[in-house]
N, C-alpha and C positions, 0 to 999 in steps of 0.2 A: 237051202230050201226056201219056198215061200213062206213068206211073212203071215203065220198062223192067228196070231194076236197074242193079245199079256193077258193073263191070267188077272181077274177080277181080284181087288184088294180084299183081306181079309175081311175088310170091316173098320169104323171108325178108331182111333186113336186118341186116348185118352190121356193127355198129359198136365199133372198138376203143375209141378215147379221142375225146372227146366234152365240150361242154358242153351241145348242143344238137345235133338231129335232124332233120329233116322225114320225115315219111310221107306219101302222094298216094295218093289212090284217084280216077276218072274216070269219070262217069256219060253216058252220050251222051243223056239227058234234059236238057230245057230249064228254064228257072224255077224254083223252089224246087222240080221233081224232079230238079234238077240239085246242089243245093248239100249238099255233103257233108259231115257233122260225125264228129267223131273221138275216141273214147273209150279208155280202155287197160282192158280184162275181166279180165285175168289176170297173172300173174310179178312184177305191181311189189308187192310181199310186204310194203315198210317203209315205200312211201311215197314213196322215193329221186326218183320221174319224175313228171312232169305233162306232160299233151297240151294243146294247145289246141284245144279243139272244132273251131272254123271254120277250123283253119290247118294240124293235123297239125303242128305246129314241136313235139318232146317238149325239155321241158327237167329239168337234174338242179334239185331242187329241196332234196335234204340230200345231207351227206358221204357219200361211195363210200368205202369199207373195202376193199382190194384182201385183204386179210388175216382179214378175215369172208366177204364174197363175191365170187368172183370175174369170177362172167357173172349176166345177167338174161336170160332170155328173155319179152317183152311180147309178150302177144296183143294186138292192135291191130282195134275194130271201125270198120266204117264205116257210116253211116246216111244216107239220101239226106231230104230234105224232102217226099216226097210223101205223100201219103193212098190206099193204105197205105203206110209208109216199107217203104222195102227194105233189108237190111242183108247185110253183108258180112264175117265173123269171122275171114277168114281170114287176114288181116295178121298178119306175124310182126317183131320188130324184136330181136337179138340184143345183147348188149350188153356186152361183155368190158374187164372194168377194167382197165387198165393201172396194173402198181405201179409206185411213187417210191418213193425213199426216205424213207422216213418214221420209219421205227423203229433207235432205237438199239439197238446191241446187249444182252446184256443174260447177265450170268454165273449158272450153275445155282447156283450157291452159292458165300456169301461170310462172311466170311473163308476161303481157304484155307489150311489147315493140313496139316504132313507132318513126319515125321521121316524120318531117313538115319543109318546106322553111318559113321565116320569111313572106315572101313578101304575103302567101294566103289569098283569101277571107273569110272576116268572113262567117260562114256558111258550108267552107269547110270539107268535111270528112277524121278523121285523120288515125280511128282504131275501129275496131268493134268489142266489148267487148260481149262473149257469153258465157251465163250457161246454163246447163240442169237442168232437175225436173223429177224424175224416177218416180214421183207420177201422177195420170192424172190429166184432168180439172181443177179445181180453184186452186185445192193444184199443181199444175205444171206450172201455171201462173204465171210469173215472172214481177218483176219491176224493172229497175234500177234507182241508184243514185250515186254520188260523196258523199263522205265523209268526213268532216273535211276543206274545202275549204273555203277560207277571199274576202269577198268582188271583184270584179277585177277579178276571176280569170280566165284565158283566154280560159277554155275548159267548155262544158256541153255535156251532154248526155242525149241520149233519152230514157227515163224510159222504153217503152215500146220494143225496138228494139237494145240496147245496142251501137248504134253507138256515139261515140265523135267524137263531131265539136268543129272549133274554134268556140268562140265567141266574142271576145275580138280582138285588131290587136295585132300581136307580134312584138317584139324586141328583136332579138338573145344577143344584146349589153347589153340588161340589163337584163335577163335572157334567157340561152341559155339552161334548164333542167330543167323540172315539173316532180316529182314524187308526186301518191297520190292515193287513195285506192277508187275502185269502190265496192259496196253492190250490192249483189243480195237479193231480198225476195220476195216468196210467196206468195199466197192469199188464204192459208190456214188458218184451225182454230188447234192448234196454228202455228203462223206463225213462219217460218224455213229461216234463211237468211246467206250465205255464203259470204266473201270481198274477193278479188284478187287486187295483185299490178299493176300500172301501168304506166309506165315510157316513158316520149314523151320526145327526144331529138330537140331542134329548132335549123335549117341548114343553115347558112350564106347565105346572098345576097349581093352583093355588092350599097348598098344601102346608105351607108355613104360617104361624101366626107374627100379628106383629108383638113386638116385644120391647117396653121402655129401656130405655138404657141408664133407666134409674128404678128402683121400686118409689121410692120417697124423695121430694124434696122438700125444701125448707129455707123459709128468708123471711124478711119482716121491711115493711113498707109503709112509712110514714103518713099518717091519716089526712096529709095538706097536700097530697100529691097531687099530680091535674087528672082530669079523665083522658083518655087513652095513652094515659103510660104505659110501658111495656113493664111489665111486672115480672116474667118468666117464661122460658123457649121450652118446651119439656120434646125429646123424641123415642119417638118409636121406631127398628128397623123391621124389617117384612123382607126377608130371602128372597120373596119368589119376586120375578122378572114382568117389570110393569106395573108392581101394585102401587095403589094410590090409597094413602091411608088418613082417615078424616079426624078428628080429634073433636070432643065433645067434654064440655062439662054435664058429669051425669049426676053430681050431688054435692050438695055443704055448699051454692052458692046463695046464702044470707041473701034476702034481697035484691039478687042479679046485680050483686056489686062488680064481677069480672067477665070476663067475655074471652072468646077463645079461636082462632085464625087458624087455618092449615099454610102453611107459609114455609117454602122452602123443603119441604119434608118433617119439618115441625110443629109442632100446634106454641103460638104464640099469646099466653097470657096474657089480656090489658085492663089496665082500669074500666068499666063502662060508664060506672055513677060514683060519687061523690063517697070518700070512707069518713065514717063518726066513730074514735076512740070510745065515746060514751055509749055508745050501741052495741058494736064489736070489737073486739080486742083480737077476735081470732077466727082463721074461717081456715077449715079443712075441708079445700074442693078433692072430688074424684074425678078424676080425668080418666077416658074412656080414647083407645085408638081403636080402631075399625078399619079393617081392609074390606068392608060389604058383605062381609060374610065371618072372619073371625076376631076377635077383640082381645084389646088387655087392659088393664087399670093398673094407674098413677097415684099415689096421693099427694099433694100439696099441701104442706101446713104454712100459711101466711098469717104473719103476728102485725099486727098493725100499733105502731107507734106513736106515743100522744104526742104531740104538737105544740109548740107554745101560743094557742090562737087567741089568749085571754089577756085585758089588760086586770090588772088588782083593782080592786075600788075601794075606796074607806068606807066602815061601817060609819054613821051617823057624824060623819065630817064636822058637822055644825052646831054641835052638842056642847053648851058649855060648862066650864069645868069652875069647880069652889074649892075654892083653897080655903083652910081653915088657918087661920091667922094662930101662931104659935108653932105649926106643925114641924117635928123633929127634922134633922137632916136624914133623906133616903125614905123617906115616906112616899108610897108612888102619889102621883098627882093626877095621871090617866094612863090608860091602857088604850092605845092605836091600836086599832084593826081591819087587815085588810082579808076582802073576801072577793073571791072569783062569783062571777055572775052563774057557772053552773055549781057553786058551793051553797045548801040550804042551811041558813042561822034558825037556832028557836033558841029563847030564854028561860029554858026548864031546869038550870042549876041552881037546887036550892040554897046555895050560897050565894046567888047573883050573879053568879059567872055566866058567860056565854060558851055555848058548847057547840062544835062545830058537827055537823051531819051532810053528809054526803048525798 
């Protein structure tokens, strides 16, 4: 019979997941005007499908990239064997990829790095830890966690949002650098999980005092010593990182007999002027350290020791003496004495004696 034509296609073909297809066209001609061959005209772009002429069976013939393309639309022709052939273009076959999990996660940037002041609220936000997921829906749903963490440890994160907060208070003084590895994973089937480093440096406050490493000292220092002897180092430590701590006499310096140096990280005691046993015997300085903002106090007790700076001198040297002609044996005949230049004589003993006064 003559070649009648194919019968128009159903209508589009919708296929999710797929390794293979059939398409069918129907000719109600007999003999090779009946036998239908089948080509694909259009949408297969890469190559991904092949038809089988005499079968319509499409098969995939390379990988599907659900994350390159998502759907194919194939125009699908049909051609009959007669002389003229008849052909038929209107076949449509749709072809919507379904993703798998395929792709691990994968962090925008790595190493993270961050710093934090010691002094924030627990609670605070330090650093916002973010992966992607090339895959969609469940398989592209991420969770996070810290990995490998003891008890204590001053950071958490939010499994769902990747932000670290503290949670913990910190102390720069007793550690001042957390390193430790965040997880990413999926909620895919199988599940796909990616780690990145991540490194929070903790940034000094001055939040420490400083603090002598004595409350009290004690010594004693000879009243002939020269001026700028070194008398006494006192120190104070200060935790915090960079401090610079000044050292002050803040009371009991008699007559600014001492003076005080920040030297080495110590305040250094010296003679300034001249000591008199006669004046003081004792000077309890307060020593004052200072980080510019918080303080402590020392005391010093320095005893000052007399000196032998005196020669003796004879009272009335040249005073002479009467002997009484007779006098027993062992009769005194005179009394020598000698008197220091800061020793005051008076002759108020009504016996004649001489009485010594200070």
């Amino acid at each position: 019979t003559a070649s009648d034509g194919i019968e128009p296609f159903p209508g589009p073909i919708g296929i999710t997941m797929l390794s293979r297809v059939l398409v069918e066209a129907t000719d109600k001609d007999e003999g090779n005007n009946a036998k239908v061959h089948y080509s694909i005209i259009s949408g297969n772009v890469k190559g991904q499908f092949y038809i089988h002429s005499p079968t319509g069976v499409i098969d995939v013939i390379n990988p599907l990239d659900f994350e390159v393309t998502r759907d194919y639309n194939l125009r699908i022709k049909a051609q009959d064997g007669g002389r003229p052939p008849l052909i038929n273009s209107t076949g449509m076959v749709v072809v919507q990829v379904v993703d798998v999990n395929d792709n691990a996660p994968m962090f925008v940037s790595t190493p993270f790095q961050a710093t934090v002041l010691e002094n924030v609220a627990i609670g605070y936000s330090v650093i916002h830890i973010q992966a992607i997921d090339g895959d969609s829906g469940e398989n592209a749903r991420l969770a996070y966690r810290l990995t490998d963490t003891t008890p204590g440890f001053p950071f958490t994160i939010n499994n769902s949002t990747g932000w670290i907060t503290v949670s913990e208070e910190l102390d720069r003084e007793t550690t001042d650098h957390y390193s430790f590895v965040v997880e990413a994973r999926d909620h895919g089937v199988p599940v796909m999980s990616s780690t990145a480093d991540v490194a929070i440096t903790v940034l000094d406050v001055n939040d420490n005092v400083p603090t002598f490493t004595e409350r009290t000292y004690s010594l004693k220092i000879n009243e002939d010593a020269l001026v700028g002897t070194s008398v006494l180092t006192v120190t104070a430590v200060d935790r915090d990182v960079n401090s610079v701590v000044a050292y002050q006499i803040s009371s009991g310096n008699t007559r600014n007999r001492f003076a005080i140096t920040s030297q080495s990280g110590g305040g250094l005691i010296t003679l300034a002027l001249p000591l008199d046993y006669k004046q003081e015997r004792q000077y309890v300085l307060t020593v004052t350290a200072s980080d510019g903002t918080r303080y402590d106090n020392a005391q010093v007790f320095i005893n000052v020791t007399d000196a032998n700076t005196h020669r003796p001198v004879f009272q009335n040297s040249n005073s002479p003496v009467v002997l009484i002609e007779g006098s027993p044996i062992g009769s005194t005949v005179v009394v020598i004495i000698l008197v220091y230049p800061w020793q005051r004589w008076c002759h108020d003993n009504p016996s004649g004696g001489w009485t010594v006064r200070r």
